[in-house]
N, C-alpha and C positions, 0 to 999 in steps of 0.2 A: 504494500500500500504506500504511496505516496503521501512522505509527512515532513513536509518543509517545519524549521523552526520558525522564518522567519520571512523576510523579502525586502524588496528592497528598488526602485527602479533604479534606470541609470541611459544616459546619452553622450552623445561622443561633441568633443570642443576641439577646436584648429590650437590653440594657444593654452599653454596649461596656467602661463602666470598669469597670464587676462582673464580666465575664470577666477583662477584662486582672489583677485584683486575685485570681481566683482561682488563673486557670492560671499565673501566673507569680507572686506573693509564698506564697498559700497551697501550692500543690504544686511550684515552683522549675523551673519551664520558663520558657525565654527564651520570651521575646513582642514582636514586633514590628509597628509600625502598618505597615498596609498597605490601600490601596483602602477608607480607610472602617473597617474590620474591624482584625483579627488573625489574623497569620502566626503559630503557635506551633510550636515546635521542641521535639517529647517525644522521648522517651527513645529510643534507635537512631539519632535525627537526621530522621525522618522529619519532614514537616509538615504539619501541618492550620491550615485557614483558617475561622476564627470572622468570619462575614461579621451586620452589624445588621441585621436587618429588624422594621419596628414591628408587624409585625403576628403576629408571632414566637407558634410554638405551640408548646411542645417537642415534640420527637420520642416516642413511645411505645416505642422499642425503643433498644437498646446502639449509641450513636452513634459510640462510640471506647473501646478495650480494654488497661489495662495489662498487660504481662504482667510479673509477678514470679515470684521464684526461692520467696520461701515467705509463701503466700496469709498465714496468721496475722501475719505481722511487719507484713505491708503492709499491712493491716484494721487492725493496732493504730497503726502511725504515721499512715496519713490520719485517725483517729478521734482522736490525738493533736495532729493539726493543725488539727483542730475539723470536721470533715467525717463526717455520719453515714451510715450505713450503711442503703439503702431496705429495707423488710421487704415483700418479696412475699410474699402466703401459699403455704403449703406446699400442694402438689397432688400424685397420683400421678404426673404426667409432671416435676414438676419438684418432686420432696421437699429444703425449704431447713429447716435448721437454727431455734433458737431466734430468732439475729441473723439471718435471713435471706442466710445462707450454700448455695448449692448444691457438695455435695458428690461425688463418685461416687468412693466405697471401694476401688471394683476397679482404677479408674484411676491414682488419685492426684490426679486435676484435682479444681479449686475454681473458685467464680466469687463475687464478694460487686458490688452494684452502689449506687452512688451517684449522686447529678446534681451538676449545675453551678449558679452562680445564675439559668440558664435556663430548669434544668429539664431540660435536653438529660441522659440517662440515661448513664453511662461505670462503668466495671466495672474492677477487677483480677484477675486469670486467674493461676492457677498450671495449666500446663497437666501432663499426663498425664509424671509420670515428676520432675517441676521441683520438687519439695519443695513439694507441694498441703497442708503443716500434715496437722495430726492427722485421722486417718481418723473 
């Protein structure tokens, strides 16, 4: 039977000291060398591994998801910490804001997405009910 202890994601970075400089002076996650890469320990304690690879392409989709208490505060302090904000265009399946914010009014959830210096896509989430900021 299969019985993992544990888990863990993980994505591949072009530069290892420009992640390490991101996810842990720019957004204050511990980061630890490991295998080559980085072990990084975000917010609940979980851990994701930023493994180098040179042939490194970013990912096209949300590789790793903060979730915060209220989507606005946490738009304005990454944006405070020099981190901007990607502007997907606004479409019928996915109508975002001027900043490239997806909203949904009924729920309360927000989503706002960013990268890394990889390129690798990561996002803050106020989910459904969590203080998603102004409708």
């Amino acid at each position: 039977m299969f019985q993992p202890t544990a888990s863990f994601s993980s994505f591949s970075v072009d530069d290892v000291e420009k992640a390490r400089a991101f996810y842990r002076d720019t957004l204050g996650f511990d980061v630890a060398d490991q295998m080559d890469g980085l072990l990084i320990t975000v917010p609940g304690g979980q851990s994701v591994f930023a493994y180098p690879k040179p042939d490194h392409v970013p990912a096209t989709f949300t590789v790793l998801n903060f979730e915060v208490a209220d989507l606005d505060a946490a738009i304005a302090e990454i944006e405070r910490l020099g981190v901007r904000l990607e502007q997907y265009p606004s479409t019928p399946e996915m109508p975002v804001d001027e900043r490239g914010v997806l909203r949904d009014p009924g729920s309360g959830m927000g989503i706002a997405w960013f990268t890394d210096p990889a390129g690798n896509v990561l996002s803050v989430v106020a989910r459904a009910g969590a203080g998603a900021g102004r409708p």
